[in-house]
matplotlib code that plots the C-alpha trace (Angstrom):
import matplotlib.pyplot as plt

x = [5.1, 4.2, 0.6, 0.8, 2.1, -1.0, -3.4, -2.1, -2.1, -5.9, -6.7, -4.4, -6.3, -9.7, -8.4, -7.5, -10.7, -9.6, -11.9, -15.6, -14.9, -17.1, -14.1, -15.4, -12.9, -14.1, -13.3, -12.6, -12.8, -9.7, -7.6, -7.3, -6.6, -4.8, -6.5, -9.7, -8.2, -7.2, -10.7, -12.2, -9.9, -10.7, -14.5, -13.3, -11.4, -14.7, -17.0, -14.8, -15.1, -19.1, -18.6, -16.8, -14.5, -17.1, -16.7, -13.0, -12.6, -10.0, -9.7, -9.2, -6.3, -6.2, -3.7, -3.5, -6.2, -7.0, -8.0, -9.9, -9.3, -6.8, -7.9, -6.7, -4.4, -4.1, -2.8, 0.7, 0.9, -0.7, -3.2, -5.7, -4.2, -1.7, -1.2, 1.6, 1.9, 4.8, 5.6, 8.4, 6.6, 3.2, 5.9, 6.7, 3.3, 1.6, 4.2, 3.7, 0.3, -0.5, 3.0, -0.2, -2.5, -3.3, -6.1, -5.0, -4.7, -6.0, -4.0, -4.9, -1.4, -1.3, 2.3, 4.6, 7.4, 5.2, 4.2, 7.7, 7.8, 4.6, 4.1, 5.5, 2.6, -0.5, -2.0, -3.8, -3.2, -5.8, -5.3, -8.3, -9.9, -7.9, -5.0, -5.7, -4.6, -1.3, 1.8, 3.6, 0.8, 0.4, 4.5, 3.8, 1.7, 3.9, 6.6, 4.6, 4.0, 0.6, -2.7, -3.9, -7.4, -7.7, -11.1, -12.9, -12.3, -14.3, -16.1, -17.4, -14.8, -14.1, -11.2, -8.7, -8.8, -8.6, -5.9, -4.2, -4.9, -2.9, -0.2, 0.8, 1.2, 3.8, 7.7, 8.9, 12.2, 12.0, 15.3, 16.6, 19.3, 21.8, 20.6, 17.5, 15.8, 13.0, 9.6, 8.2, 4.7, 2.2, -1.0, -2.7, -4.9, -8.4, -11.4, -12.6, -16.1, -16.9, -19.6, -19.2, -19.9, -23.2, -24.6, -24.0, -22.4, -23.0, -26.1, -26.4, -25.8, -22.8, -21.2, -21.5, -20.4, -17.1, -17.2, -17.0, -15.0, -12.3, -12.0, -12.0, -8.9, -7.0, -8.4, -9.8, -9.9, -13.5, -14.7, -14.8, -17.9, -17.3, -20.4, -19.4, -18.0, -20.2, -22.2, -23.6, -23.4, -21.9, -25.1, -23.9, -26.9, -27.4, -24.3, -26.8, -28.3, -25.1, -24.2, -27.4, -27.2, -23.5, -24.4, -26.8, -24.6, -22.0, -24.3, -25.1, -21.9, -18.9, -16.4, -17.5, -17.7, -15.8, -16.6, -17.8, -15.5, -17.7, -17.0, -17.7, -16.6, -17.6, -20.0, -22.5, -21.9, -19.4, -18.0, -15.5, -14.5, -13.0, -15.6, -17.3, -15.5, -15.5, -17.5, -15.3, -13.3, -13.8, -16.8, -19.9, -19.8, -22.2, -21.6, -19.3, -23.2, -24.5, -21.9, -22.4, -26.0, -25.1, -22.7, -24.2, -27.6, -24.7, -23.2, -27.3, -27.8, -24.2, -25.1, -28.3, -27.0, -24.2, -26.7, -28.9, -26.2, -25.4, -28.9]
y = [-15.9, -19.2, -20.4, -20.1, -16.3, -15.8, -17.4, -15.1, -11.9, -12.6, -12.8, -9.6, -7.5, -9.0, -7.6, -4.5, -4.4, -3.9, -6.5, -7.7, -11.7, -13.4, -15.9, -19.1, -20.9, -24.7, -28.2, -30.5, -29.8, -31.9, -33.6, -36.8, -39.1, -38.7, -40.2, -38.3, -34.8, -35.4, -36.5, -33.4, -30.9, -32.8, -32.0, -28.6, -28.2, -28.7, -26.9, -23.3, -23.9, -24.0, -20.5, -18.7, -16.0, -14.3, -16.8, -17.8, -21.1, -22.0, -25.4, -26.1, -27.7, -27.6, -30.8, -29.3, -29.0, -27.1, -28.9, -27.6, -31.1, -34.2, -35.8, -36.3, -33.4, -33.7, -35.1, -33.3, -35.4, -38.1, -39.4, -41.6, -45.3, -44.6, -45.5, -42.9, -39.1, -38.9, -35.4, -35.9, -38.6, -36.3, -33.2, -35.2, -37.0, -33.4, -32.1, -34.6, -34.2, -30.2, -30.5, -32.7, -29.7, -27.5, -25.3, -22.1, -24.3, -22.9, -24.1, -23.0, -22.6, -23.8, -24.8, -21.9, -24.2, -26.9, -23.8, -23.1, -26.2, -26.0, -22.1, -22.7, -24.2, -22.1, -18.9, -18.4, -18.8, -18.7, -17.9, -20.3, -18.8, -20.0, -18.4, -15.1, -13.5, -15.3, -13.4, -16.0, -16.5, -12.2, -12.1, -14.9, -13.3, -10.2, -12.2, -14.2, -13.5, -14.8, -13.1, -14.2, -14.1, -14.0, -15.6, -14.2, -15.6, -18.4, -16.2, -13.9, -11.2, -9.4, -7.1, -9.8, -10.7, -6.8, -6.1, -9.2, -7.7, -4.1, -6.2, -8.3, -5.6, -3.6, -5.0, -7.0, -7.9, -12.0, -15.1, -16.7, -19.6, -16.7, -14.4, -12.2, -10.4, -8.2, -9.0, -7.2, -6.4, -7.8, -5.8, -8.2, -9.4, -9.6, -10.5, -14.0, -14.2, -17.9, -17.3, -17.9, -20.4, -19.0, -16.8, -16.7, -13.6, -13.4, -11.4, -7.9, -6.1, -8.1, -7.8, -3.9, -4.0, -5.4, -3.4, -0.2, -1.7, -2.7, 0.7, 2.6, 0.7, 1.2, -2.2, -1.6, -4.8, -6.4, -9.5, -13.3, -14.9, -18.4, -20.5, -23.3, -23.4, -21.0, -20.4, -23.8, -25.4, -28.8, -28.7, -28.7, -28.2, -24.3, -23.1, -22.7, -20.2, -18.5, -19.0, -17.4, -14.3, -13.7, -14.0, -11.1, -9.0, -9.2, -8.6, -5.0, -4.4, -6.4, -3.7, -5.1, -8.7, -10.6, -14.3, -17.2, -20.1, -23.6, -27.1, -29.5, -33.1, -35.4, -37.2, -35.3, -35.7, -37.0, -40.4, -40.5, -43.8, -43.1, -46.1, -44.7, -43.0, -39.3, -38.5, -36.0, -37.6, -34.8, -31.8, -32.9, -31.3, -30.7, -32.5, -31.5, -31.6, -29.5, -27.0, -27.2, -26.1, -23.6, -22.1, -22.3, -20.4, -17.7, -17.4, -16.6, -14.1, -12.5, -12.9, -11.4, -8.8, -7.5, -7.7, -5.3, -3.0, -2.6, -1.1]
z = [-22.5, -20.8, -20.6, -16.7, -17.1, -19.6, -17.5, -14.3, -16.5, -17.1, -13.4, -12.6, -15.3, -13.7, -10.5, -11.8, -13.5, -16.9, -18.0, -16.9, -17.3, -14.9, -13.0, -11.9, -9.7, -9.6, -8.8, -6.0, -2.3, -2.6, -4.9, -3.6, -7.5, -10.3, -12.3, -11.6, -11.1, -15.0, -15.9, -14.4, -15.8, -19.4, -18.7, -17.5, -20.8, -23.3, -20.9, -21.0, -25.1, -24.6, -22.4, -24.8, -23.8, -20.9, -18.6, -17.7, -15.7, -13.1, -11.6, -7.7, -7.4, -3.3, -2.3, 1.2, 3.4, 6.5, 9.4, 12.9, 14.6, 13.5, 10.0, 6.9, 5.3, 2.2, -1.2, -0.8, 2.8, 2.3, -1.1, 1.0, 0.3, 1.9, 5.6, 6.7, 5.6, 3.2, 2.2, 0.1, -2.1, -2.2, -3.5, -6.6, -7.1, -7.2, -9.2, -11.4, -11.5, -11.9, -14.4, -17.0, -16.5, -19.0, -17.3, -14.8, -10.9, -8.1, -4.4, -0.9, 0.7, 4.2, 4.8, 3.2, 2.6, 0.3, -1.8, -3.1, -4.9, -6.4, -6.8, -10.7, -12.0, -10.0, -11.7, -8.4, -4.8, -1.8, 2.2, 3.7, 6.8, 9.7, 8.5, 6.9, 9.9, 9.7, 9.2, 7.7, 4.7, 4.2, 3.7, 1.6, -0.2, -0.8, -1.6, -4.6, -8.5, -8.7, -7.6, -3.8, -2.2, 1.6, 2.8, 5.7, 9.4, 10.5, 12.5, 9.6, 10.5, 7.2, 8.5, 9.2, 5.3, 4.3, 6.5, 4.8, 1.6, 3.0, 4.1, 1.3, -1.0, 1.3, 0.8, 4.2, 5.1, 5.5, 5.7, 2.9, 2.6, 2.3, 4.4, 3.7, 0.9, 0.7, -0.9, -3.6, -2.4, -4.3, -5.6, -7.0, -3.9, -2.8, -0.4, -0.5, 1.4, 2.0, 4.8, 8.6, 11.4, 12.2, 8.9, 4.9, 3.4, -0.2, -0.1, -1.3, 1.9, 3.0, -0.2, -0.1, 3.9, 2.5, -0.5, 1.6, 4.4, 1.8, -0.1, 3.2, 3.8, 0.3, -1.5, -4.8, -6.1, -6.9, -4.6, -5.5, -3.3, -1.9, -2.7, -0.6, 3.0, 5.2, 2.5, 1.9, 5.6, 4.3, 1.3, -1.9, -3.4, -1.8, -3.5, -6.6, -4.4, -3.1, -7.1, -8.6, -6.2, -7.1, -10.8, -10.3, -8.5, -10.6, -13.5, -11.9, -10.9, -12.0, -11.1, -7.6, -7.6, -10.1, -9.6, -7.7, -6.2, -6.5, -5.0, -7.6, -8.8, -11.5, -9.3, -6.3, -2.7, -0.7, 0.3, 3.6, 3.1, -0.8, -2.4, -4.7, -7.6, -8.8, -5.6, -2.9, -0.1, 1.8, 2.3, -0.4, -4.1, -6.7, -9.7, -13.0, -15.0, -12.3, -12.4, -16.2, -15.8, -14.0, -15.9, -19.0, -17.3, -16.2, -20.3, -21.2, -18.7, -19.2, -23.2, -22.5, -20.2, -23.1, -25.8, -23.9, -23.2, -27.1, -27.7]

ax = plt.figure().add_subplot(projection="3d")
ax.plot(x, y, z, "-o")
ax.set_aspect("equal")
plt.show()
């Protein structure tokens, strides 16, 4: 079995709840450097042997990003020196790149077509908010061998992503280069809640809204909570809060929420104009010894927590 398989068989028993590992998907709003993608996922590296086997880390590897008005796209399109989006060129320089990893990648897919060439080397993919209601991405989905979270809409509407979840496990009918095929539904989804324009959903009661709202409809699988986006309105720092209430819940109840997703770099903050290195190009991050604290407060509690169990 290949690492990748290995790491994807970890997050499919998670989702089946077969185990109780708390799943922390972290790293970069965007990849955006070599270089500092691989320095990252070094630091990620030594930080999942402090955490033990509880805690299992996945890197953000998003090299596509999802824009509401015209700016910058992406590694895959474009990695910031560069004056004119290049697709082909970002192809091989992120194949490149994730091909040097050794930790389980997380990718948001946006455009269907750059995902084949880089679905080989993700244990995880993710269905942003702007297109969870996207028939194109749910076939996707169903058509995939790795595990896929649909986030919420924008506008905090937790049905779009459910329904998503209902559809990509059924088998469609969709083209190929010879003709067509037909997908193999895939059942290991789940709800992503990241927040909306106007409110944060990682609270108690929105997480047992979904809860019921998603078994109603035939989902089973626990929730990961967003800490960032709509949870955080552009402050990294309140992800720590997002964080610390998803930590509890989970505690309680893990067959309910499984994990957290975190925006985090090597260095706080965010820098548009790409001068200051290991700081995000795009929406602001906590930093890599943040995110540390944080997860090593999270491996006492969950230490505590089995401990007290045993009694």
């Amino acid at each position: 079995m290949s690492l990748i398989q290995s790491y994807r068989n970890t997050i499919n028993d998670r989702l089946k709840n077969n185990t109780s590992t708390f799943i922390v998907v972290t790293g970069p709003c965007s990849i955006y450097c070599e270089e500092e993608t691989l320095l990252y996922e070094q630091k990620l590296q030594a930080l999942q042997k402090e955490l033990g086997d509880n805690i299992f880390l996945v890197m953000r590897a998003f090299v596509e990003k999802s824009r509401t008005t015209h700016a910058w796209r992406g590694f895959v399109y474009q990695p910031p020196p560069l004056a004119r989006e290049n697709i082909l060129q970002g192809i091989k320089r992120t194949q490149n790149l994730f091909s040097k990893c050794t930790m389980p990648l997380a990718m948001e897919c946006i455009d269907p077509n750059i995902f084949t060439y880089l679905e080989e080397y993700l244990s995880w993919g993710f269905i942003g908010a702007r297109t969870s209601t996207s028939t194109t991405h749910r076939v996707l989905a169903s058509d995939s061998n790795i595990p896929f979270g649909f986030k919420n809409a924008l506008d905090g509407d937790l049905l779009s992503a459910i329904h998503s979840c209902v559809v990509a496990e059924k088998s469609h009918c969709l083209l190929t280069k010879d003709g067509q095929k037909y997908s193999h539904g895939n059942p290991h989804t789940h709800v992503v809640l990241r927040g909306s324009k106007h409110a944060t959903n990682f609270d108690k009661e929105s997480v047992l809204k979904t809860s019921s709202l998603a078994q109603n409809n035939g989902v089973m699988t626990p929730l990961l909570i967003d800490c960032s986006h709509g949870n955080c309105p552009k402050k990294p720092d309140d992800q720590k809060i997002a964080f610390l209430s998803a930590l509890d819940q989970y505690i309680a109840n893990p067959k309910k929420v499984m994990g957290v997703m975190l925006e985090s770099n090597i260095k706080k903050g965010a820098d548009k104009n790409q001068k200051v290195p290991g700081v995000s190009f795009t929406d602001p991050c906590l930093s890599f010894e943040q995110t540390r604290e944080l997860l090593l407060f999270a491996k006492g509690r969950i230490k505590e927590t089995l401990i007290n169990y045993s009694r």
